[in-house]
C-alpha positions as CSV (number, residue, x, y, z in Angstrom):
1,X,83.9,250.4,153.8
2,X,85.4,247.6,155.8
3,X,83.6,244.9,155.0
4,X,84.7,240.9,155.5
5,X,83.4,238.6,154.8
6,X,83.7,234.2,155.7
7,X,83.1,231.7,153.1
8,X,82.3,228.3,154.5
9,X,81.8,225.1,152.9
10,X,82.3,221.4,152.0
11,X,85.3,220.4,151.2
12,X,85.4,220.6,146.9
13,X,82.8,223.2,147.1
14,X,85.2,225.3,145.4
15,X,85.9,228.0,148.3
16,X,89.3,228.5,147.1
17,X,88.3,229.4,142.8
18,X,85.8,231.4,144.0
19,X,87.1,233.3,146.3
20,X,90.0,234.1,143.9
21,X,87.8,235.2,140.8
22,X,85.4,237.7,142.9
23,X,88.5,239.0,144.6
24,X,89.5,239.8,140.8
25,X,85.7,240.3,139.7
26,X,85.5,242.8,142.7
27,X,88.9,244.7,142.1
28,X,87.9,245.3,138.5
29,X,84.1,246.5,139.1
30,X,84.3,248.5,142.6
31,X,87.5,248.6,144.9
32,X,91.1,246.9,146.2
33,X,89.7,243.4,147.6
34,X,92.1,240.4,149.1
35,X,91.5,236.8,150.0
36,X,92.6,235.1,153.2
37,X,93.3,230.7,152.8
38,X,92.9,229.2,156.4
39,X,93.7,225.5,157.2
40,X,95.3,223.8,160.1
41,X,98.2,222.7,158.8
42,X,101.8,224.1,160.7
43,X,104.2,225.8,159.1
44,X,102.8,224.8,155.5
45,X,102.2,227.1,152.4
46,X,98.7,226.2,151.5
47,X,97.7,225.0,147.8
48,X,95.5,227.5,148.2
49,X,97.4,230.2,149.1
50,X,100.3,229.4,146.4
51,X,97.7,228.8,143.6
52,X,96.2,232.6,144.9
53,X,99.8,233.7,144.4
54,X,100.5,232.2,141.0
55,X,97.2,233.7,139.7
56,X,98.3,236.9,141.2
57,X,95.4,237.6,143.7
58,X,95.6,239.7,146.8
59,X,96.1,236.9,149.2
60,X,97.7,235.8,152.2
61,X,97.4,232.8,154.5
62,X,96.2,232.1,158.4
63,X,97.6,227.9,159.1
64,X,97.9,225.6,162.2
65,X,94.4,226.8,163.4
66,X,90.8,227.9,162.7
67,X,90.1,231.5,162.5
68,X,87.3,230.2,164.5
69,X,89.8,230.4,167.4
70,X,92.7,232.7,166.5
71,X,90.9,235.9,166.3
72,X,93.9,238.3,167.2
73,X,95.6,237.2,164.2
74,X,92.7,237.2,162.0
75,X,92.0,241.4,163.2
76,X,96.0,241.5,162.7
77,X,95.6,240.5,158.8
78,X,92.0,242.3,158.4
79,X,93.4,245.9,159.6
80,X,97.0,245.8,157.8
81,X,94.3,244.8,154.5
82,X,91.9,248.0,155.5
83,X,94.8,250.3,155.7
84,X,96.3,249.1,152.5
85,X,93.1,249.9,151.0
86,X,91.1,247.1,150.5
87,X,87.0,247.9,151.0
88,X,86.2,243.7,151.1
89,X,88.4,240.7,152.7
90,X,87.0,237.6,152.5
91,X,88.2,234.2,154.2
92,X,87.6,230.3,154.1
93,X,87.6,228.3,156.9
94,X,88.4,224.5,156.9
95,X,86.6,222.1,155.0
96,X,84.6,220.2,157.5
97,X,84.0,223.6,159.5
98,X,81.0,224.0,161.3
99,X,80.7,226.7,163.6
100,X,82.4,230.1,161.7
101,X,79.2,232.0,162.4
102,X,79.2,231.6,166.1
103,X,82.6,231.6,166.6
104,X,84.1,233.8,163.9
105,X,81.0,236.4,163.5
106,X,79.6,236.8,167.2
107,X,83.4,236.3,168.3
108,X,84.6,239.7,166.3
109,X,81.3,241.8,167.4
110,X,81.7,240.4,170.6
111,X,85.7,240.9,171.0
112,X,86.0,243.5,168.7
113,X,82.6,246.1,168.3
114,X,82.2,248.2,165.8
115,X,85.5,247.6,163.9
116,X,84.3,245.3,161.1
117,X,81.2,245.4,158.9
118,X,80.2,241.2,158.3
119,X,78.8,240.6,154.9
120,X,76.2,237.9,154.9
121,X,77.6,234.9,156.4
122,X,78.2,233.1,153.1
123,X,78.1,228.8,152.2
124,X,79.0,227.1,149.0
125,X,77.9,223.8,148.0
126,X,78.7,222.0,144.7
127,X,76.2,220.1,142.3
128,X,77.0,216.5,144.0
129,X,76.3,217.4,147.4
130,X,73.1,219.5,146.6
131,X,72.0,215.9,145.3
132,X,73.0,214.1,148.0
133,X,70.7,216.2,150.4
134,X,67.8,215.8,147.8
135,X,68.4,212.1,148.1
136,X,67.6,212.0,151.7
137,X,70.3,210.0,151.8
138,X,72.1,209.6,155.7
139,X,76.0,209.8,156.0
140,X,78.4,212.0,157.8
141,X,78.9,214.2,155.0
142,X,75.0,214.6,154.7
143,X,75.0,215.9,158.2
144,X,77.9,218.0,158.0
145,X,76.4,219.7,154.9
146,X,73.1,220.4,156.4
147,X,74.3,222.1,159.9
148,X,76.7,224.6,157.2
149,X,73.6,225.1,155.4
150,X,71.5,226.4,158.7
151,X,74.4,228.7,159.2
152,X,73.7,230.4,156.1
153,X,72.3,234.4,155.4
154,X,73.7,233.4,151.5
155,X,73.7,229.7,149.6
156,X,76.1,229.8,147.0
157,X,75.2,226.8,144.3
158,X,78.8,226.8,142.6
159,X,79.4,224.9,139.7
160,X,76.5,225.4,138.4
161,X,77.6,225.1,134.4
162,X,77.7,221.2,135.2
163,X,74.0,221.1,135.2
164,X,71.0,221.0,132.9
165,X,68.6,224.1,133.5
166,X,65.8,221.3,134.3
167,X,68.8,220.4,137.4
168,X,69.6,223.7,138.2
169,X,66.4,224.9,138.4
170,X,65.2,221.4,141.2
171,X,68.3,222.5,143.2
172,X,67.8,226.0,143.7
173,X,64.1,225.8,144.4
174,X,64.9,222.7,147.1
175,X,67.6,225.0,148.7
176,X,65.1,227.9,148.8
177,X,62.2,225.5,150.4
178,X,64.3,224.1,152.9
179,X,66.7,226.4,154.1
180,X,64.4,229.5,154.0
181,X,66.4,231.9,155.7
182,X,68.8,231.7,153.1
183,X,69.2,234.1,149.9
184,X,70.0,231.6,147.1
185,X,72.7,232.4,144.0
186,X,73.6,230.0,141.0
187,X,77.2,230.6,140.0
188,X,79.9,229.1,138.0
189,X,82.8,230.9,139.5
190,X,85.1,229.0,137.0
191,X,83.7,230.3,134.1
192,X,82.8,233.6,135.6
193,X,78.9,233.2,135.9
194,X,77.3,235.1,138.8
195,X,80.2,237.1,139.9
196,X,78.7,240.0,139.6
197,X,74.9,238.8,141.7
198,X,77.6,237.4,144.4
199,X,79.8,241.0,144.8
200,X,76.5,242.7,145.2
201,X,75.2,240.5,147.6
202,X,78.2,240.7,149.7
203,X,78.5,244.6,149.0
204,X,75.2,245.5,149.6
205,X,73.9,243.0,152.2
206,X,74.4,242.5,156.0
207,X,75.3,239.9,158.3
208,X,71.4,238.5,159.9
209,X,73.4,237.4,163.4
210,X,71.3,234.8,164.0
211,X,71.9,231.9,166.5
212,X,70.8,228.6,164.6
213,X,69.3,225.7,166.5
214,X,72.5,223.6,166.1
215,X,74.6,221.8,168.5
216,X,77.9,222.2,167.7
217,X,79.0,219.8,170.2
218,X,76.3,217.4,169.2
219,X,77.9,213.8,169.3
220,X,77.5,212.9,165.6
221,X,78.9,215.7,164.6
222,X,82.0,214.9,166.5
223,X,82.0,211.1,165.4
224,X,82.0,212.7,162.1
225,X,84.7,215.1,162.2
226,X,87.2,212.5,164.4
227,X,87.3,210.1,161.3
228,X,88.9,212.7,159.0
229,X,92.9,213.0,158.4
230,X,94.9,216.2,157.2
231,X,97.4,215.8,155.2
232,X,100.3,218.3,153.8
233,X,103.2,217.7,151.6
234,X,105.5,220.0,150.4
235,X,108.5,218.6,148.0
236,X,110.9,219.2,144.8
237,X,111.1,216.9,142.0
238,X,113.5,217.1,139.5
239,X,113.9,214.5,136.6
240,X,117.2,212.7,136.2
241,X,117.7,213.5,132.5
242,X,115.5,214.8,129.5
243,X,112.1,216.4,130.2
244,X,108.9,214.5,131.9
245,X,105.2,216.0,131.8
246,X,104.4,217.6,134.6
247,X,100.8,217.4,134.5
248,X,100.7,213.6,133.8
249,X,102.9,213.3,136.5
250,X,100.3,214.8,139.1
251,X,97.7,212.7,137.2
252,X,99.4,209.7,137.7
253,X,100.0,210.4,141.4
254,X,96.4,211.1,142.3
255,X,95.4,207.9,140.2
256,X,97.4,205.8,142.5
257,X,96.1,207.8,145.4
258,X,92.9,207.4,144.8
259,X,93.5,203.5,144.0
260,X,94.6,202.4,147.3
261,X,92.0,204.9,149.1
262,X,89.0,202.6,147.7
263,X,91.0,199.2,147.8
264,X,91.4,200.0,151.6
265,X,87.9,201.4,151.8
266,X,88.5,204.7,153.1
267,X,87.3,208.2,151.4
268,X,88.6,211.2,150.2
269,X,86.6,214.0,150.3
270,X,89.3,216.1,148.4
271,X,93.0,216.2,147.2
272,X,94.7,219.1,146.0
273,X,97.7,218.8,143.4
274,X,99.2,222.1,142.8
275,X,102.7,221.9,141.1
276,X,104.9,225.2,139.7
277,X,108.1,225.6,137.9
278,X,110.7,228.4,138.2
279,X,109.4,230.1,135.2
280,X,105.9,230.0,137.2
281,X,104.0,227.9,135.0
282,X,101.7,225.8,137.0
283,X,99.3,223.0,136.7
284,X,96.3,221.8,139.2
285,X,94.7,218.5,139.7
286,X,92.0,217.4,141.9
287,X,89.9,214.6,143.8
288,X,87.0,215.0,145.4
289,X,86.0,211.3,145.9
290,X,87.1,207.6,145.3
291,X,84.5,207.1,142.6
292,X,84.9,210.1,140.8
293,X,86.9,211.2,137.9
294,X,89.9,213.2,138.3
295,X,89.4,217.0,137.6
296,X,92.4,218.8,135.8
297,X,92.0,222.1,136.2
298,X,95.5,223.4,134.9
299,X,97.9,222.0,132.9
300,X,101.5,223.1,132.3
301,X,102.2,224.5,129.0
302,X,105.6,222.6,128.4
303,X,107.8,220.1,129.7
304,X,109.2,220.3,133.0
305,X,112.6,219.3,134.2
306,X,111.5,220.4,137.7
307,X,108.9,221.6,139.6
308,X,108.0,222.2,143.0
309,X,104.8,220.3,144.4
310,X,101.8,220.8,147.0
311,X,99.9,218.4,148.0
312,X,96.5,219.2,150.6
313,X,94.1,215.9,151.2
314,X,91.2,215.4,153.6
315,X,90.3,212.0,154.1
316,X,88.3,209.6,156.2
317,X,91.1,207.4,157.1
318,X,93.3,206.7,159.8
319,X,96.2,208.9,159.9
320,X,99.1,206.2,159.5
321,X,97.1,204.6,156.5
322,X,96.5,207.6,154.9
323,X,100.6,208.2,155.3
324,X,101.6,205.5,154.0
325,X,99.0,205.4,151.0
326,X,100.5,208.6,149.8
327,X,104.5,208.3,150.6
328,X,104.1,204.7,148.8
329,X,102.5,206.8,146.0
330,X,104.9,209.8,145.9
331,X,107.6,207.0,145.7
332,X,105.8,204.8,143.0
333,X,105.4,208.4,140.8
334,X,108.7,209.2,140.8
335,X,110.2,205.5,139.7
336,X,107.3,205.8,137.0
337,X,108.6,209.4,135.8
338,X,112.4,209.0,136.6
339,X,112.5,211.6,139.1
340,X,114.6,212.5,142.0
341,X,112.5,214.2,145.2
342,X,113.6,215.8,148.5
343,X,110.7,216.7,151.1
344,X,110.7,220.0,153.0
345,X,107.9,219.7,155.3
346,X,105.2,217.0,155.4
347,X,101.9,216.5,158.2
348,X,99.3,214.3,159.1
349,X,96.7,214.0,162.0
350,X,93.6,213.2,162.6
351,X,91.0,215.8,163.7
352,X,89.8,213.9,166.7
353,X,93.8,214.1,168.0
């Protein structure tokens, strides 16, 4: 069996966990299984993809474009995976993406027939934006979220041990009403719930092919996307004496992030803080959103005396404010925590560019 399959998704859906623990789950219950991280950044190492590493997934990484549009090295990555072994590959695309079913699953059946077997064409969504669709609330995200939706043969509702049953049970039956030709699954892939419903699904079911009613070069959907900002950094800190916490450092950083990203009025969808040591201990922290709390999902175990960082953000912001928001708080951080930095590689542009 070569079966791959794409996992799309708003940004904070949680793409990235999943996609690690059923390439684990599936390993474990049925055959070899590896995880692709795709984002747009060039010449980065993806949080993603480094957090894949320190867990010890399969994984590898496609940057500086879609697999939307790079298809040659996406086959490239698929094959080298199906000769190693592997029976199910299964890729994110970025964020904001709209579009991976035409592009990504008519492009390979198109380009390359016969070769790949495409599991149903698979989107997450998270609690929050589940209730921002109930809401009937209008917004860019709101719009984004429902064209992923129409895209989908399988709704993922991820997260799902942050809600009540009474919750879970309104959001799976308004997903089921109004995106009908969808199969619907409840999962926590965090604490391992529904990893087993989700391999089976993607095992046993099949791409539909369909072409949704979507214009994917509709103009709100482009006033949408040119409003967003990528943004990598990659550096090493290392304190000037002593010890320092690691994990309260990344803390600290996204607070002041976060801070000046609502003082100046501008969103972030999400921020990923993925730090490492040398012994490869690692901590995570995240932010999906000016008003809400800051998510830890890893801490380090010790003290650090240095540690290497990553730091992924999406935000809807103009490029050079988003730059400086975060240098001035990369700076700030390190007075606060007596650290020395040097930066290897840092990017930032705006999707409309």
């Amino acid at each position: 069996m070569k079966k791959f399959a794409v996992f799309s998704g708003f940004l904070g859906s949680g793409k990235t966990t999943t996609m690690m623990a059923l390439t684990k789950y599936y390993a474990a219950h049925y055959g070899k299984a590896a995880m692709i991280s795709n984002d747009l950044g060039e010449g980065v190492t993806l949080a993603d993809h480094r957090l894949a590493q320190l867990n010890g997934v399969n994984a590898s990484e496609i940057t500086d474009e879609c697999i939307c549009f790079c298809h040659d090295v996406l086959t490239r990555q698929l094959n080298a995976y199906y000769d190693d072994g592997c029976e199910l590959v299964i890729s994110d695309i970025p964020g904001f993406g709209v579009g991976a079913l035409e592009h990504v699953y008519h492009g390979l059946t198109e380009g390359y027939p016969g070769q790949f077997q495409l599991a149903p064409f698979t989107v997450l969504i998270e609690p929050c934006n589940a209730a921002l669709l109930r809401s009937g609330r209008e917004s860019d995200a709101a719009y984004i979220l429902r064209a992923q939706l129409l895209e989908a043969d399988l709704i993922v509702l991820n997260k799902c041990d942050l809600l009540g049953e009474e919750e879970l049970t309104a959001d799976r039956a308004w997903l089921v009403e109004n995106y009908p030709q969808a199969e619907v699954l409840a999962i926590s892939a965090a604490k391992g719930d529904g990893l087993g419903k989700l391999a089976q699904a993607l095992r046993q079911g099949e791409a539909s092919m369909r072409h949704p009613a979507i214009d994917y070069d509709d103009e709100n959907l482009q006033n949408a996307m040119d409003q967003v900002t990528e943004y990598y950094l990659e550096y090493h800190a290392r304190v000037c004496c002593d010890y320092f916490d690691g994990t309260e450092y990344l803390k600290d950083l996204a607070f002041m992030i976060q801070a000046e990203l609502q003082a100046g009025g501008f969103e972030i969808p999400h921020l990923k803080l993925l730090a490492w040591n040398a012994e490869g201990d690692y901590a995570k922290v995240d932010l999906q959103g000016v008003e809400r709390p800051i998510e830890t999902e890893r801490c380090f175990k010790g003290p650090c005396t240095e540690i290497s960082v990553s730091l992924n953000a999406n935000a809807v912001s103009p490029a050079d404010k988003l730059d400086a928001i975060i240098s001035e708080a990369v700076k700030v951080a390190a007075l606060m925590h007596r650290l020395d930095y040097t930066v290897f590689k840092k990017e930032c542009f705006n999707l409309g560019e």
